[in-house]
C-alpha positions as CSV (number, residue, x, y, z in Angstrom):
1,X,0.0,0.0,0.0
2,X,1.1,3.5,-0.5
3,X,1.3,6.1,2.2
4,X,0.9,9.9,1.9
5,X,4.3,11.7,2.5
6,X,4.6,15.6,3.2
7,X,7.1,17.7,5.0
8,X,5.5,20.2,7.6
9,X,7.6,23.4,8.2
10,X,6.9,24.1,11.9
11,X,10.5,24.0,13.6
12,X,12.0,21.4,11.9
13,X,11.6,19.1,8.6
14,X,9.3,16.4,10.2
15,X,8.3,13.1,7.8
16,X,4.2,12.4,8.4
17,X,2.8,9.3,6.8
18,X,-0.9,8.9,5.7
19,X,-1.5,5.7,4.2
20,X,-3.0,5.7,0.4
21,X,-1.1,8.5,-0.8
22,X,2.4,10.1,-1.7
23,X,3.4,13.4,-2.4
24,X,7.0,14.6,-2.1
25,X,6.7,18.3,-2.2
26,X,6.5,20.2,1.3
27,X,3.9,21.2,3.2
28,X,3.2,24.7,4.5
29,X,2.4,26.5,7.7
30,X,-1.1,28.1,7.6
31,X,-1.0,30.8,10.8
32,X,-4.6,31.7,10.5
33,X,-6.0,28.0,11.4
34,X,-2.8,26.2,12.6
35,X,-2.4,25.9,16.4
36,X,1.0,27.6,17.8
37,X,3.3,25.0,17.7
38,X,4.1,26.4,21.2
39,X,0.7,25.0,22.7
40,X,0.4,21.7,21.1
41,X,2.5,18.8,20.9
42,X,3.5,17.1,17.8
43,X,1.1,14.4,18.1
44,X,-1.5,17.2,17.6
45,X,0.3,18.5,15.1
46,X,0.6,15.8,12.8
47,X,-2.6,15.0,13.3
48,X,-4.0,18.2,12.4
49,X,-2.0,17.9,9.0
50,X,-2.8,14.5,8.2
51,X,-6.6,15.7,8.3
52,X,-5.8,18.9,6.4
53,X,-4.3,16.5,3.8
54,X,-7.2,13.5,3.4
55,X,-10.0,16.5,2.9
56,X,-7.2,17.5,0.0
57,X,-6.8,13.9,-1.4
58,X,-10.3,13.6,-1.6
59,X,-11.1,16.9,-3.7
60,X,-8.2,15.9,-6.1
61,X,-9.2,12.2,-6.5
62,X,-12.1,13.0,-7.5
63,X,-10.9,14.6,-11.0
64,X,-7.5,12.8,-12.3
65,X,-6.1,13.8,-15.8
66,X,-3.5,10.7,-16.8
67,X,-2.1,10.1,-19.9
68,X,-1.3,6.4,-20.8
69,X,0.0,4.8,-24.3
70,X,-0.7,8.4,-25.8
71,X,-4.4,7.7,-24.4
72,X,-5.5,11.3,-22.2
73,X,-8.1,10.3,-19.7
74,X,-9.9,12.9,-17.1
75,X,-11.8,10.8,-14.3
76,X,-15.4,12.2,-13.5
77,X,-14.8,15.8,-15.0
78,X,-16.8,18.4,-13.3
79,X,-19.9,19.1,-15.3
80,X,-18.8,22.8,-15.9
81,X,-16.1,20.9,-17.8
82,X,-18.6,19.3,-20.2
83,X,-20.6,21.8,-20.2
84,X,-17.3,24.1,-21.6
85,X,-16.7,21.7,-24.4
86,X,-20.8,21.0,-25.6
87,X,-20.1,17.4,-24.9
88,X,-24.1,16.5,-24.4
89,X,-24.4,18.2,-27.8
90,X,-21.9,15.9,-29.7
91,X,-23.3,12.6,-31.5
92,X,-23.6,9.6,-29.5
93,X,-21.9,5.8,-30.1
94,X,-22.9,2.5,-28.2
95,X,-21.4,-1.0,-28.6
96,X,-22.4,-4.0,-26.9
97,X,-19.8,-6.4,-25.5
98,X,-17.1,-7.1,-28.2
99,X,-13.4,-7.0,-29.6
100,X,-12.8,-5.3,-32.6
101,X,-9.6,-2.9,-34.3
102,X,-10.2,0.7,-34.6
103,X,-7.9,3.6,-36.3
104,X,-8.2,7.4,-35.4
105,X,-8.1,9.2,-38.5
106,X,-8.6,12.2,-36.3
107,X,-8.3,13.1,-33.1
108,X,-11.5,11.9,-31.0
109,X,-12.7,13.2,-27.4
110,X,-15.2,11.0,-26.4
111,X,-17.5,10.8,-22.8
112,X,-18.5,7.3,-21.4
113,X,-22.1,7.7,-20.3
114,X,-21.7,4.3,-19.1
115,X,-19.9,0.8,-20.1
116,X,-16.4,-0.9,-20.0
117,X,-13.5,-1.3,-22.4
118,X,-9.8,-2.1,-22.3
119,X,-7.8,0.0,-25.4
120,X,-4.8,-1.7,-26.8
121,X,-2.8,0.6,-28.4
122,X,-0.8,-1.4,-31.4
123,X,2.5,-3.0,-30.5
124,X,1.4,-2.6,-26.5
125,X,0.6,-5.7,-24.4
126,X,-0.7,-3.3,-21.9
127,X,-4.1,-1.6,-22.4
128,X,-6.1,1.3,-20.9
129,X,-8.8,0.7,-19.2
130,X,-11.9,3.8,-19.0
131,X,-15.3,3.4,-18.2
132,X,-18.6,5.4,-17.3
133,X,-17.5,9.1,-16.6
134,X,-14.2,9.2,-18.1
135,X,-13.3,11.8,-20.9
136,X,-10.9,10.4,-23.2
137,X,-8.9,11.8,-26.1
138,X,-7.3,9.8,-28.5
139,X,-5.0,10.7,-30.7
140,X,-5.2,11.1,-34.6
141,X,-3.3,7.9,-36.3
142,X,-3.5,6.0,-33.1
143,X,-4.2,1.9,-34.1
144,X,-5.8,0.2,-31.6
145,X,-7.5,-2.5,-30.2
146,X,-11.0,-2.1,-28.1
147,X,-11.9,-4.8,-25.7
148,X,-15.7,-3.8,-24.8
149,X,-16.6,-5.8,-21.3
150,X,-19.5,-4.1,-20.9
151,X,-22.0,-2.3,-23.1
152,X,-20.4,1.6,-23.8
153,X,-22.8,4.4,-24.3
154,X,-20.6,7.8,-25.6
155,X,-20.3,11.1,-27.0
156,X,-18.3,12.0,-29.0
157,X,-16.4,14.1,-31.4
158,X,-13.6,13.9,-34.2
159,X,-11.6,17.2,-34.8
């Protein structure tokens, strides 16, 4: 399992560990809310931090941009988000459970209303998976190899 990992700046460079999470870059001291490190003791302390943190890996979890096998995916964009781009406006695409090859002879965004599919990009033994609220662009010339697990409903659009 992976743990959290930040640096607090109080006195001295102190390592806290919150498991399911890492991130290298320090923390810093907020005066307004923060106890004086003067009154507490660095149980509280860490503590304190460790909470500040899990509210802030929650908010980020929930929208993730990765980019895998030249494959861009944004977990569970904000509506605003699809609302910016006119996304329930594009045409829509379904597919029942099935393997087939595919060529982008553009570049295509797409939103999973719902389903399942592993991408194999060609030459890759490794796929990508996406599913029901991801926004995925693919680029134009990528080969490919869709694995559809369970039925996908999409928008999308070519550009």
């Amino acid at each position: 399992m992976a743990s959290l990992t930040f640096y607090t700046t109080i006195k001295s460079p102190e390592l806290v560990s919150v498991p399911g999470y890492h991130n290298p870059k320090p923390a810093t001291k907020h005066s307004s809310s923060f106890p004086s490190s003067s009154t507490t003791n660095l149980r509280s302390r860490v503590y304190y931090k460790a909470r500040r943190y899990q509210g802030l890996i929650k908010a980020s979890s929930e929208t993730m941009t990765t980019e895998k096998l030249g494959i861009t995916i944004v977990k569970n964009p904000p509506e605003s988000k699809l609302t910016e781009l006119g996304v329930r406006s594009w045409p829509k695409w379904g597919c029942d459970p099935s393997k087939f090859p595919w060529t982008y002879s553009a570049k295509e965004t797409c939103y999973l209303l719902k389903g399942k599919v592993k991408v194999y990009p060609e030459g890759s033994d490794e796929g990508v998976e996406i599913g029901a609220g991801d926004l995925v662009v693919f680029p134009n010339g990528m080969s490919c190899t869709w694995d559809v697990s369970e039925t996908v409903d999409k928008h999308y659009k070519f550009e």
